[in-house]
N, C-alpha and C positions, 0 to 999 in steps of 0.2 A: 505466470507463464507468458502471458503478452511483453513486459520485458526482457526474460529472457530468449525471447522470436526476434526482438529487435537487435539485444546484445551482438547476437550472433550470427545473422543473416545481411546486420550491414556490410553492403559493397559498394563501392563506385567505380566505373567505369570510365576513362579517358583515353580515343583511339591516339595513336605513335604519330608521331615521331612527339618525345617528351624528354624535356631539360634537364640536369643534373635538380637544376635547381628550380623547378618545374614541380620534380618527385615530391620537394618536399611540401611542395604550396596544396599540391595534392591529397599529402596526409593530412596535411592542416585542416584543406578544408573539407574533407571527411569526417574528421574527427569533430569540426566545431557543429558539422549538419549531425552528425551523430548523439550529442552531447542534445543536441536541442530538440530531438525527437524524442529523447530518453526522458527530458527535461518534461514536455509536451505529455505523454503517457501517464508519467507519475503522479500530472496531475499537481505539479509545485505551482504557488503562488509568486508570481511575478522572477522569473528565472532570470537571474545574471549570470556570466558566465566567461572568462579566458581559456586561451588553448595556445599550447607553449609541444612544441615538436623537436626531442632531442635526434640530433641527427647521427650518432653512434660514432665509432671510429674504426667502419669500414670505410673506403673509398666508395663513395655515392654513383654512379654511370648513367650515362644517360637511356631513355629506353626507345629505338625505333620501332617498336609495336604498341601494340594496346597494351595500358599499362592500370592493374584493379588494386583498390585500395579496400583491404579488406580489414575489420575489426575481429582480433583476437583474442582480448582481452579485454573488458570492460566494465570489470566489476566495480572497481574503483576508479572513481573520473581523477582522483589525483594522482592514480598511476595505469596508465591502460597502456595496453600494445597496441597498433597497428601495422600491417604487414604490405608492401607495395610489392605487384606481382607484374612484372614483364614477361607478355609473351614471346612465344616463338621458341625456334631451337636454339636460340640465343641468350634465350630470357636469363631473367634472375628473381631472386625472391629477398629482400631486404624489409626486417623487423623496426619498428622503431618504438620507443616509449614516450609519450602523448601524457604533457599533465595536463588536466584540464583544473579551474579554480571555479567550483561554483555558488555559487548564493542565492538563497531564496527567501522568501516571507514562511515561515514556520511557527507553526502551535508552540507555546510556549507557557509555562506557569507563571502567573500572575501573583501568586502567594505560598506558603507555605499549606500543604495539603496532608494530611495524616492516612496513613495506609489504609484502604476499607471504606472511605467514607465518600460517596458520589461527587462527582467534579459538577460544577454549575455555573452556568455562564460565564460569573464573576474571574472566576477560577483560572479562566484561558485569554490566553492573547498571542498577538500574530507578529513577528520582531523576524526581521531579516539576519539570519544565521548562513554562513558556512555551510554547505553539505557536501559530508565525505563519499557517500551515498544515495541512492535516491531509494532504496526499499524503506518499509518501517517508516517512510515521513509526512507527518500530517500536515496536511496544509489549511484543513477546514475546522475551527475551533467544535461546531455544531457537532463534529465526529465522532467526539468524544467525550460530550455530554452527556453525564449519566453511569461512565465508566468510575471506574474507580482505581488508583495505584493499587500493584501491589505489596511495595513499599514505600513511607512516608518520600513525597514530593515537594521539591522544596522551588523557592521563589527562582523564576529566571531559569529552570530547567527546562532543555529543550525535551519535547515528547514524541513518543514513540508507542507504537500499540503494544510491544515486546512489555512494556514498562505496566501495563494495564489489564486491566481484565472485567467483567459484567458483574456488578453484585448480585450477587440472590436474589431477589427479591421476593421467593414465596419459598415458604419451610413445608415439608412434608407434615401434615396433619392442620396447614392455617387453613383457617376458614377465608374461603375467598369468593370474590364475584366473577360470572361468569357472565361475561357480554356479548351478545350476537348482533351482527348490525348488518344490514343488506338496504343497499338504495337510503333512503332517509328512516326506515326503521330500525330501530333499536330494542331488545331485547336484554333482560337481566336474570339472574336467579343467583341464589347463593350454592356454594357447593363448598368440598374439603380436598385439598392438594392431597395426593397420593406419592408425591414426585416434591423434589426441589427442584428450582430451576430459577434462571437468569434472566434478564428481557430478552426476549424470542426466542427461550428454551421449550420444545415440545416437552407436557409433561399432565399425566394422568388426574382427571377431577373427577370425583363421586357428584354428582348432582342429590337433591332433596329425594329423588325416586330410585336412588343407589344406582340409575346410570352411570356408567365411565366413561368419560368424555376425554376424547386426546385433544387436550388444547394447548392452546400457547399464552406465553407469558408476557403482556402488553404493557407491563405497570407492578408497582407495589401491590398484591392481593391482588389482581385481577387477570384478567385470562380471555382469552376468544377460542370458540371452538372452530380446529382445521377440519373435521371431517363431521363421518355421520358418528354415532355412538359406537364403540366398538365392542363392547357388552353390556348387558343387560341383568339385574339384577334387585327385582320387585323389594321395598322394603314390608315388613314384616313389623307388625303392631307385636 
């Protein structure tokens, strides 16, 4: 959502009297503050970036008013809109198309990786790629440690979260640990998944005294509890 506030609320403002050839330094440099605030948010590793302003084949006019350079299209930096708006009763409204060419540092596979099986450190590495867009882009290897493909990964592929997803880690009916930790104290007990679930899936544990406990999933077989107990259910010799 914070991207798309940005996509489409950029404007810039420059008061009149302005140049034929003024309008277009204008989209320009709209467009390249644009590109680098977008760049900025997503959170990319070391952003590089051109911006290239086709100027159509309307005749361009000059504007004697305030003239706003507004973004209408920015899904893609290799092909966006911008629109320059001249006021007054005189005004005009001219569209233009803005390539922008970006590059960044991106998650990338290190090795061949087989569907299912958790990524780990070795696994990832950070290589300056192209991007056509700035959704879906990792730029923090750490991100995605511990994920898994959901189809085999292979060497040199750039990543995406679209590409990945959380393995299980606990099956309904494993026996598992359940750790409580407050300040420097730590607490354990064994108990039994009622739930499957992923790392940080909310999912139901019987404790030794048939408690059920909604906790979450921190690890292979283990779990912390989010609440108090939400039922109760004495075991019976």
């Amino acid at each position: 959502m914070l991207l798309l506030c940005i996509v489409f609320s950029a404007r810039a403002a420059t008061p009149g009297p302005v140049s034929a050839d003024q309008v277009l330094k204008q989209v320009e440099a709209a467009a390249r503050s644009h590109v680098a605030r977008q760049a900025e948010a997503s959170g990319l590793s070391e952003p590089q970036f051109s911006v290239a302003v086709s100027p159509g084949t309307r005749p361009l006019s000059a504007c004697g008013q305030a003239l706003t350079v507004e973004a209408v299209d920015t899904r893609l930096v290799g092909r966006m809109r911008f629109a320059a708006v001249c006021a007054g009763t005189a005004g005009w409204r001219y569209e233009f198309v803005v390539r922008a060419t970006l590059s960044a540092r991106v998650a990338v596979m290190a090795q061949d990786v087989p569907a299912g099986r958790p990524l780990a450190d070795e696994d990832v590495l950070l290589e300056r790629h192209e991007v056509p867009s700035m959704g879906d882009i990792i730029s923090l290897p750490q991100d995605v440690v511990g994920l898994s493909g959901k189809r085999p990964l292979r060497s040199g592929e750039v990543l995406r979260m679209a590409l990945l997803t959380s393995p299980v880690l606990v099956k309904r009916g494993d026996a598992v640990r359940i750790v409580a930790r407050r300040e420097q104290i730590e607490v354990s007990m064994s108990g039994e998944a009622l739930d499957a679930g992923a790392k940080g899936a909310t999912i139901r544990v019987r404790n030794p005294n048939g408690t059920v406990l909604r906790t979450r999933v921190t690890g292979a077989a283990t779990v912390e509890p989010v609440d108090v107990p939400m039922s109760a259910n004495p075991q019976t010799d």
